[in-house]
N, C-alpha and C positions, 0 to 999 in steps of 0.2 A: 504494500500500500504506500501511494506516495506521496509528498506533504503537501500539492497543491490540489489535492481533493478538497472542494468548497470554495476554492479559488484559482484566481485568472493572473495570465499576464500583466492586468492592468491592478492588481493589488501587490504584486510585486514592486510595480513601479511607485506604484504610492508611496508604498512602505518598504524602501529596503531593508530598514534595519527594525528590531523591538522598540529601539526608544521612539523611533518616527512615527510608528504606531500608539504607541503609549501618548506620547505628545498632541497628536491629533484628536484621540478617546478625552486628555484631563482639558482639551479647547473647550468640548461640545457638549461633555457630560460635567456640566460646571456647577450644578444645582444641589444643594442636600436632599433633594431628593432624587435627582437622580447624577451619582457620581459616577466619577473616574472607577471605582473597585464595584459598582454592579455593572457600570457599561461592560469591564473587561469579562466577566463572571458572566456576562450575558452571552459575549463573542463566544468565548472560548466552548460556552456550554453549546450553539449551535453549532460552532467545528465541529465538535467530538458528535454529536448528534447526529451533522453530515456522516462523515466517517462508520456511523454506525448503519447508517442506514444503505451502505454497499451490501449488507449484510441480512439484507429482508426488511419487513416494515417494523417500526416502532409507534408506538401511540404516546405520545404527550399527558403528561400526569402534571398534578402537585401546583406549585405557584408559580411556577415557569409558566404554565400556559394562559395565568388570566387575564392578561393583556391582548392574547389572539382569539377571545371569546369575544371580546368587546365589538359589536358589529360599527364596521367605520363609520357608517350613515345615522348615527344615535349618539347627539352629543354627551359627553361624560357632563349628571349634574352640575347646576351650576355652584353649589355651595362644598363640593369638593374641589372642584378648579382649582391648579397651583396658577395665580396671575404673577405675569412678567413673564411666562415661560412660553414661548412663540417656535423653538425649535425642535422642539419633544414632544411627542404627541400624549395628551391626557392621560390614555389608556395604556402609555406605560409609567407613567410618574409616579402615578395613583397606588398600583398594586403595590401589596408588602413583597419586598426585597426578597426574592427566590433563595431558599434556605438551600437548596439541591436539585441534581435532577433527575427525575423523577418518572420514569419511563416506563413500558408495558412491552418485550421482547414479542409483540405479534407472531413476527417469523418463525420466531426460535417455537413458542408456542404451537403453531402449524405443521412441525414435523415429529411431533411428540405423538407417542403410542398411545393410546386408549389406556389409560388406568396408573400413566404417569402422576407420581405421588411429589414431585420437584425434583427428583437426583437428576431426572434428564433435563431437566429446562434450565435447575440451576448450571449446568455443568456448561450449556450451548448458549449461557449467559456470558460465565462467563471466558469461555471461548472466543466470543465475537470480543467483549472487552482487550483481552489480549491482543487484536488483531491489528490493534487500534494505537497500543500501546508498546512501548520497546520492550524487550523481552527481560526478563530477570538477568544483570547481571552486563547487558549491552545497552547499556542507557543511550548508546551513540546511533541505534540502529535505523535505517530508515523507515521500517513499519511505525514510529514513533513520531515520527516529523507532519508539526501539523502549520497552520498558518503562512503555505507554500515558504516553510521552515524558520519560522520568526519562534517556535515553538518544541519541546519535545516532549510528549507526552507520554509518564512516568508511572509503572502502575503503584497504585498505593497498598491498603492493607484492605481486605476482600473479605467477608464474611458468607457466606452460603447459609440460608436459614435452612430446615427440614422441608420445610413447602416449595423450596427453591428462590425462595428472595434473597436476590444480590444486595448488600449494603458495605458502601466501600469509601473509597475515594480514587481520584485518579491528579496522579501531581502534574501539573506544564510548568514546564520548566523553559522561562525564556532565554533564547542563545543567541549567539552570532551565527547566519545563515552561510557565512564565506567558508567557513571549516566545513568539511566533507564527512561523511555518518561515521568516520572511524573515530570519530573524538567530540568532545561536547564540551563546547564554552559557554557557560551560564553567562548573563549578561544584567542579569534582575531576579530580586526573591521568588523561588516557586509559588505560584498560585495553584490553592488547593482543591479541587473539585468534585464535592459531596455527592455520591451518586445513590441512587435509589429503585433497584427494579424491580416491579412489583410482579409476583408470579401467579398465572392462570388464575389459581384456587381462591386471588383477590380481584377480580376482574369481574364482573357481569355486567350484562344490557343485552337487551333483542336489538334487533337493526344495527346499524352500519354506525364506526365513528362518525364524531360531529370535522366538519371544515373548520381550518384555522383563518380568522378574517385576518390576521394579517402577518407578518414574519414575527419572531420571538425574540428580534434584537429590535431595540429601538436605534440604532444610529447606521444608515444607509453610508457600506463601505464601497468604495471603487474596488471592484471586480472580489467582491464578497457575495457568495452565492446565501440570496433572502431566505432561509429554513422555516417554512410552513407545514411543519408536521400537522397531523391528521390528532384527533383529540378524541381522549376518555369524553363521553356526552356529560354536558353541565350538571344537568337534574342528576346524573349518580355520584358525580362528584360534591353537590351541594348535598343530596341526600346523605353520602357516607359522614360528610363534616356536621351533619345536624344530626343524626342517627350517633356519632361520638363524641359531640360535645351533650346528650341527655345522658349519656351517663357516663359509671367510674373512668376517669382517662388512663389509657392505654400508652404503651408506645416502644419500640423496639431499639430505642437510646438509652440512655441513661437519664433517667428519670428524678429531678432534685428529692429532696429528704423528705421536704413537709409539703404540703397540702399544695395543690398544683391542678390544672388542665392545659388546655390544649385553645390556650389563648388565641393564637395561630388562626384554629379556624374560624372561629366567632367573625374575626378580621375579615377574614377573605369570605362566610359567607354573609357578612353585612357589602361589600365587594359587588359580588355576584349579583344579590338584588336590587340594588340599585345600578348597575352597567348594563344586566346582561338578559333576552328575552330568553323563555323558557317555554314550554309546551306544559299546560295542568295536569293531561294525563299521563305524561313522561315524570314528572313530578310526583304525583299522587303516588303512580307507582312504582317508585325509587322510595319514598319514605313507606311503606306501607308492607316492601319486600327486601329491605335491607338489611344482610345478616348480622349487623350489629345490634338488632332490636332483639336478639335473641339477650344481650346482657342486662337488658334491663325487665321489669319484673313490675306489671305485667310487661309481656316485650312490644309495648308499643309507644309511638312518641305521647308524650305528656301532653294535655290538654286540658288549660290554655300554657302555651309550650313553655317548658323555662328550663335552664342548663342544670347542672348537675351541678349541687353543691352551689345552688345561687341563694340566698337568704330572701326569706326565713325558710333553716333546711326542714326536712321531718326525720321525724326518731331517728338515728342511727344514721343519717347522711352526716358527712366533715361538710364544713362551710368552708368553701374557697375562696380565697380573696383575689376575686375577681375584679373588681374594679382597679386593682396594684398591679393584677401583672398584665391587664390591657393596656395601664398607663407605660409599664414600662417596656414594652414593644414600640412604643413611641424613640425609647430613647434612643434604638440604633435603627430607628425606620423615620425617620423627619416625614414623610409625607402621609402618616397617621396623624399626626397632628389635625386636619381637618375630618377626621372621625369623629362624631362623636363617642362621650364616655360610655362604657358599660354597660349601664342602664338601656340610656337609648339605644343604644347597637342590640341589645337583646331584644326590646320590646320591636324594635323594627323586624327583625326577623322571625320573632314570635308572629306578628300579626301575618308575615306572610306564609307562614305555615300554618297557622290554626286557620288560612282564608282560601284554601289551596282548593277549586272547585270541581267536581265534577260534571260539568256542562260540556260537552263535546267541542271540541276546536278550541276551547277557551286557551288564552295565554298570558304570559305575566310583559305587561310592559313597566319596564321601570320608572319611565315615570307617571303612569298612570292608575297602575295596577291591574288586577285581573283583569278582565275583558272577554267578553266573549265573541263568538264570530263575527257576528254579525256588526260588532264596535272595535273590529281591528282596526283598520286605519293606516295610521301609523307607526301600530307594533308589527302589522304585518311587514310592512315594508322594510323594520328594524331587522329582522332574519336576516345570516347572512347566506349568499345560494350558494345551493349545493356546489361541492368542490370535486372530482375524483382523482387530481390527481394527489401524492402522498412523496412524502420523502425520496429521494435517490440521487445519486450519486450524480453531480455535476458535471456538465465535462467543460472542458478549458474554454470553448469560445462562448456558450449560450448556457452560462448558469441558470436564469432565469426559466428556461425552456426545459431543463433538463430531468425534471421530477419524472419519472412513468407514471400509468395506472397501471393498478396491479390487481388480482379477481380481492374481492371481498372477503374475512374471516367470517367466519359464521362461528358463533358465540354459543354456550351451553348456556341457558337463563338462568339455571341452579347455580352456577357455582356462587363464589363467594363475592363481594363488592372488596373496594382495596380497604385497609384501615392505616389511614395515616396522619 
């Protein structure tokens, strides 16, 4: 594999060296909300995404994608607005800062046996991972050169769950591109890149991934190929985050000492309803069939809806202190700041799940709320159309052209939704 997968000629010329790139990124990304360390965390996660996607399809997970949900033709509220900011668009400023990235090995998925329990999927996870990355011990190699070589990409420490979920990291390491794969000149501190693949047995929905409306990097590079990966559908995404934040939190990190959730998603699904249209029956039936409601007792959402551990608790629930650690996601996320606190972020989201209808064609517009067919309007036209083509491999002169379609997975409705 070779480093100017995802890039052209003319990003060469741009950027010969890391710092020229660098230098461009702290021009454009100048905002505390959106800097210099997510523009590059942004780039780098789409390289490696390219790169992954030579390798079969992948689906977009987690807070990397909520910027590509946002349908372009639907302005981002106006009381979330960062003003002054004319060079960045809304719909990337707004979301919380991509913890990791956060993927669905489709392909890898596709060629698994019938009654694969994770050893194979984990293993063809992280197989592709390796493909990507220099090999143990050859940090110089050229399977590692990414950023038509402003980059080497390192592999980190790799975990393999039992269900086959990858949780790892992968290092880039930026170099001087003038030395040749037999040697490696750092040139800047490795940036470290949290990866997250989530296996089959967390994956469910009927139909077809949702389109990405728009690339997953906010800053348009010369001859940087735009990555539109294809997307986990919203309603199971917002359903698993409302589905785990009713009850005890979970989580496959390390988890602090005392009394804690999963602040995180509250965020992102106060986020989602106000940016993003949804369908009520896609909805209804993501909250109503999602296997995290097996943890709560009876296993269904709360109604009228409230988080886990919000006060005042009952018997034997802990009270978490929720209003402290949603303020302090503000403090390495500046563009929280136009959230509102706690309170209101939960009671918004409550209302739009205890209002969630069953009226045929009904949908959520954000800003006007449910609606029914027949008072689409303007939430219809909010959709964004259907997309087929999906991830793949660029080639040097027509990045933009270069996505294939590929046939459809067809999805088991049973298995599990992701828990993240």
């Amino acid at each position: 594999m070779t480093a100017d997968i995802g890039t052209t000629e003319a990003f060469r010329d741009a950027f010969p060296t890391w710092r020229d790139l660098r230098a461009h990124v702290a021009a454009v990304a100048r905002y505390p909300e959106y800097n210099e360390d997510r523009a590059l965390h942004q780039i780098l996660m789409a390289d490696i995404t390219t790169r992954l996607s030579t390798q079969g399809e992948w689906l977009l997970l987690g807070s990397l994608s909520l910027p590509a949900r946002v349908p372009v033709n639907l302005p981002v509220p106006g009381d979330l607005r960062v003003e002054g900011v004319s060079d960045i668009d809304q719909a990337y400023l707004l979301p919380r800062t991509a913890f990791d990235l956060d993927l669905y090995a489709a392909g890898v998925a596709r060629q698994l046996d019938t009654g694969d329990t994770g050893v194979g999927y984990g293993a063809g996870v992280r197989a592709a991972l390796a493909a990507v990355t220099a090999p143990a011990g050859r940090p110089a190699a050229e399977s590692g050169r990414g950023l038509h070589g402003l980059v080497a990409y390192l592999p980190g420490n790799l975990r393999q769950h039992d269900n086959g979920q990858v949780m790892g990291t992968i290092i880039a390491q930026p170099i001087d591109p003038r030395y040749s794969t037999g040697s490696l000149h750092p040139v800047d501190d490795p940036i470290t890149i949290e990866i997250d693949i989530k296996p089959p047995s967390k994956i469910s929905f009927p139909g077809e991934p949702e389109a990405s409306t728009r690339p997953i990097t906010a800053l348009t590079l010369p001859g940087f190929h735009p990555v539109q990966p294809r997307l986990y559908p919203v309603a199971d995404q917002l359903g698993d985050k409302l589905c785990l934040l009713a009850g005890p939190p979970v989580s496959l990190r390390n988890a602090p000492a005392g009394p804690w959730h999963r602040y995180k998603d509250l965020v992102d699904s106060y986020f989602l309803i106000r940016t993003t249209p949804m369908v009520a029956a896609e909805v209804r039936r993501s909250l109503e069939t999602n296997w995290n409601l097996r943890r709560l007792d009876p296993p269904v959402l709360p109604h009228p809806y409230r988080v886990y551990g919000q006060a005042p608790v009952p018997a034997g629930e802990p009270e978490i202190p929720w209003r402290e650690g949603c303020a302090n996601l503000v403090k390495s996320n500046p563009q929280l700041v136009r959230y509102p606190g706690f309170e209101a972020m939960v009671a918004d989201v409550g209302r739009f799940v205890d209002t969630v209808p069953d009226t045929p064609g009904a949908v959520w517009n954000p800003e006007r709320g449910w609606q029914s067919s027949r008072g689409l309007g303007a939430a219809a036209r909010a959709f964004p159309q259907p997309m087929r083509k999906v991830m793949g491999a660029p080639t040097a002169a027509t990045p933009e052209d270069s996505r294939s379609t590929r046939p459809q997975q067809q999805r088991n409705p049973g298995w599990e939704s992701p828990s993240r």
